[in-house]
N, CA, C and O of each residue as an XYZ file, in Angstrom:
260
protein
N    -118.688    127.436    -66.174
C    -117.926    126.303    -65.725
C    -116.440    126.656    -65.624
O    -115.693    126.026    -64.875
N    -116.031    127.647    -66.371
C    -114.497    127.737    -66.262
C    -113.995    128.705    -65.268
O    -112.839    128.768    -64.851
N    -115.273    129.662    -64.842
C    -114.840    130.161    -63.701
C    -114.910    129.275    -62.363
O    -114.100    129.433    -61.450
N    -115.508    128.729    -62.341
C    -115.721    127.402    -61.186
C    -114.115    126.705    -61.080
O    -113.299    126.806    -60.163
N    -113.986    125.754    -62.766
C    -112.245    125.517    -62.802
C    -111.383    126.471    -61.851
O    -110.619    126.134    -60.947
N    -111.695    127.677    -62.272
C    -110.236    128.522    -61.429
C    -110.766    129.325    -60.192
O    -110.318    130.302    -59.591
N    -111.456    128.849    -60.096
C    -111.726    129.769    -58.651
C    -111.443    128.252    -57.911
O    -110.674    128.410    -56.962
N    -111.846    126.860    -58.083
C    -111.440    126.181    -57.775
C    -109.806    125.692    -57.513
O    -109.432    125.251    -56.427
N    -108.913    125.850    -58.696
C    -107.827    125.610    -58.938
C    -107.104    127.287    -58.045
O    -105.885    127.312    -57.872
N    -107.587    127.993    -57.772
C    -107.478    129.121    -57.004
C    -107.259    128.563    -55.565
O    -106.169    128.320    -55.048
N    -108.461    128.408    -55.028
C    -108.332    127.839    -53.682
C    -107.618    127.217    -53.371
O    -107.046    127.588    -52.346
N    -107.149    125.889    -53.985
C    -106.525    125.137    -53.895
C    -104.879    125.582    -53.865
O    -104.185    125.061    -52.991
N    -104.480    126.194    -54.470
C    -102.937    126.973    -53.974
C    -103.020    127.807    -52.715
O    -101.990    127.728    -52.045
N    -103.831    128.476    -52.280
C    -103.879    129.353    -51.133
C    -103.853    128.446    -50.010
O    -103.089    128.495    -49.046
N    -105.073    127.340    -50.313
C    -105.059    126.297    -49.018
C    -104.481    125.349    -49.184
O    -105.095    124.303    -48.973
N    -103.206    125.274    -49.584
C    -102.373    123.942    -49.507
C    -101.781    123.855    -47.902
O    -101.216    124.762    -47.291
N    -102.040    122.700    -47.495
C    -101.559    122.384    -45.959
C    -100.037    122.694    -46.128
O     -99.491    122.595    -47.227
N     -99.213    123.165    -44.726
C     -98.041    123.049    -44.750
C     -97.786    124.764    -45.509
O     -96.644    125.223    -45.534
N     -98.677    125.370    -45.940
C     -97.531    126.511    -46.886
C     -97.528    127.338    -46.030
O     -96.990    128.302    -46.573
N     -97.783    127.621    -45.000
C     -98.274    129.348    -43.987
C     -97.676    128.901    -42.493
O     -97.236    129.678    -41.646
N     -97.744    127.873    -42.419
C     -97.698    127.420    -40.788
C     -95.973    127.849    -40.259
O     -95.018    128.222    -40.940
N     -96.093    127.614    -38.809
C     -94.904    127.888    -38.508
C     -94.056    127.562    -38.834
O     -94.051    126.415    -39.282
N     -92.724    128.379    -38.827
C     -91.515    128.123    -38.736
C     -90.371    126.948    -38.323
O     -90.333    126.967    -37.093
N     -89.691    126.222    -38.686
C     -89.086    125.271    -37.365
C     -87.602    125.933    -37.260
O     -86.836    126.189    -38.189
N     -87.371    126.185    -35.546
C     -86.382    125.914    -35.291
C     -85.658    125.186    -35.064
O     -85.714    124.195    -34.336
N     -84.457    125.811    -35.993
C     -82.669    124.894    -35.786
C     -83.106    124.555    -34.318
O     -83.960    125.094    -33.614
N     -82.182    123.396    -34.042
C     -81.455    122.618    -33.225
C     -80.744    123.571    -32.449
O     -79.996    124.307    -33.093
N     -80.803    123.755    -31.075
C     -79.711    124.325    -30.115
C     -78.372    123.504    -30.292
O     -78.334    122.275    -30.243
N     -77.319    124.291    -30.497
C     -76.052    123.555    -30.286
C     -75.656    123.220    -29.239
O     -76.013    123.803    -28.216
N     -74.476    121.775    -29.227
C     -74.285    121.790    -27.695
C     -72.978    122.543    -27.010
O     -71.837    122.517    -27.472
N     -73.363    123.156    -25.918
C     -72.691    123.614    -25.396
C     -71.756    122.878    -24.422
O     -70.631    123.360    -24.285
N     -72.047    121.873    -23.792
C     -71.280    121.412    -22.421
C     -71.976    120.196    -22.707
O     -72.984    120.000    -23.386
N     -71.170    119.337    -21.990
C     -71.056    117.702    -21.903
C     -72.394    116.924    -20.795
O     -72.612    117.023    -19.587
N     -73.128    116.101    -21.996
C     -73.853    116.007    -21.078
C     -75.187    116.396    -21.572
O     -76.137    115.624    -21.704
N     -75.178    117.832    -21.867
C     -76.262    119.009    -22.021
C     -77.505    117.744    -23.234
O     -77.325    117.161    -24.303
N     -78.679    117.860    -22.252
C     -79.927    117.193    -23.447
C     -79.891    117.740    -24.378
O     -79.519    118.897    -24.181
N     -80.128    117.489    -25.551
C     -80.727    117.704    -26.671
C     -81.094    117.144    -27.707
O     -80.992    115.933    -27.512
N     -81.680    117.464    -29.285
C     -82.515    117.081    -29.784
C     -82.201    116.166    -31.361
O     -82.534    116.607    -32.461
N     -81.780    115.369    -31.226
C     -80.895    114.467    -32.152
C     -81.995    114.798    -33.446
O     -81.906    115.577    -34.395
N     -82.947    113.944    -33.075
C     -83.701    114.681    -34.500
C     -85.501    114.822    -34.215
O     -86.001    114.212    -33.270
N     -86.212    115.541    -34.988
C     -87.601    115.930    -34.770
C     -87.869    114.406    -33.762
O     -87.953    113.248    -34.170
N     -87.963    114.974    -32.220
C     -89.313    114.174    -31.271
C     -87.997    113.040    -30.677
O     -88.289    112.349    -29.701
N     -86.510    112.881    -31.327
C     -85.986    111.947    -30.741
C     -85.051    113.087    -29.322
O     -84.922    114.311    -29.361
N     -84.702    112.414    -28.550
C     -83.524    113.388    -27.451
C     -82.300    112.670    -27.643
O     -82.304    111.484    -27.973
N     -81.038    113.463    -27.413
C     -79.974    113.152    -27.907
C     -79.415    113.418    -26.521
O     -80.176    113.764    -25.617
N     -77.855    113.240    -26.282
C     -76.909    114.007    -25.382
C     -75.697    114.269    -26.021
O     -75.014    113.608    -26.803
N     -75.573    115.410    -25.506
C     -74.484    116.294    -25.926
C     -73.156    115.257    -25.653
O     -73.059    114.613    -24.609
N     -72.079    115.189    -26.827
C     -70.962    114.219    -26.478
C     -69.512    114.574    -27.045
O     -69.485    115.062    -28.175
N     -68.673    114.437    -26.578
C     -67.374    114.742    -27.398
C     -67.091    114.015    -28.747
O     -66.889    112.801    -28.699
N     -67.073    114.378    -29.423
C     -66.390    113.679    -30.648
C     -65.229    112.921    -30.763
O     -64.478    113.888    -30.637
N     -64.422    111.932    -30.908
C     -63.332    111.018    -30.336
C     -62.288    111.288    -31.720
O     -62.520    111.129    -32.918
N     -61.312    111.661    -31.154
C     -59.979    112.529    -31.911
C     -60.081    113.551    -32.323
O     -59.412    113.712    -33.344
N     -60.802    114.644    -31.909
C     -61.315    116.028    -32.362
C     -60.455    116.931    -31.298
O     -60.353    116.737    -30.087
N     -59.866    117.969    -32.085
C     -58.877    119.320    -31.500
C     -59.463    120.711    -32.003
O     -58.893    121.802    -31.966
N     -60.607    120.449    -32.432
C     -61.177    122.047    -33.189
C     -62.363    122.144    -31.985
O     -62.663    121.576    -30.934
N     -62.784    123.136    -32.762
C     -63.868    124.110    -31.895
C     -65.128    123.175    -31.310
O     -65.519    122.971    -30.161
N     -65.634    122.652    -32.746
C     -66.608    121.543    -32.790
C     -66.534    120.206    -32.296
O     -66.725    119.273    -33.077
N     -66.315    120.029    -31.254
C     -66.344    118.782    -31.107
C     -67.652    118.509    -30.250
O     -68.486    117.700    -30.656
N     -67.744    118.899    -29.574
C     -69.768    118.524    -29.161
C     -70.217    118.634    -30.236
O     -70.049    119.449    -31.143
N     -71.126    117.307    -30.047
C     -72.289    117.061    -31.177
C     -73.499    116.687    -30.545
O     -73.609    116.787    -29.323
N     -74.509    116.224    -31.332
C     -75.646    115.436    -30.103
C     -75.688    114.502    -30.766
O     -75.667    114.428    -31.994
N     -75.796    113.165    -29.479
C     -75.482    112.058    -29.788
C     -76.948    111.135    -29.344
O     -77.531    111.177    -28.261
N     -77.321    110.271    -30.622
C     -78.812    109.983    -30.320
C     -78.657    109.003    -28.641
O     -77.651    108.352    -28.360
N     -79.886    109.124    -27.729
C     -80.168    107.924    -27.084
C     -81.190    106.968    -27.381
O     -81.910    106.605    -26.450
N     -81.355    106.537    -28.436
C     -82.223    105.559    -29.083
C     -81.688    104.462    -29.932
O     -82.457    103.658    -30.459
């Protein structure tokens, strides 16, 4: 019976859903005004200026939802 326990309790770490599967990729940054992209998992965003911004970063993605 106690090898059953851990061969059981065995399996069960190897096949946990979620531990092996792909990767996710980052978010493309935005480049240019306008440019689609991906506000968050499955939503689309557009690329937008940030309002009083003088640095590098000022595109962000801005949700359309």
């Amino acid at each position: 019976m106690a090898k059953s326990l851990l061969a059981l309790f065995m399996l069960s770490l190897v096949a946990c859903p979620g531990g092996g599967g792909a990767k996710k990729q980052a978010p493309e940054p935005c480049k240019t005004l306008g440019q689609q992209c991906q506000f968050e998992p499955g939503k689309l965003g557009a690329c937008a200026y940030r309002a009083n911004c003088d640095g590098a970063n000022c595109l962000y993605c801005q949700s359309q939802h």
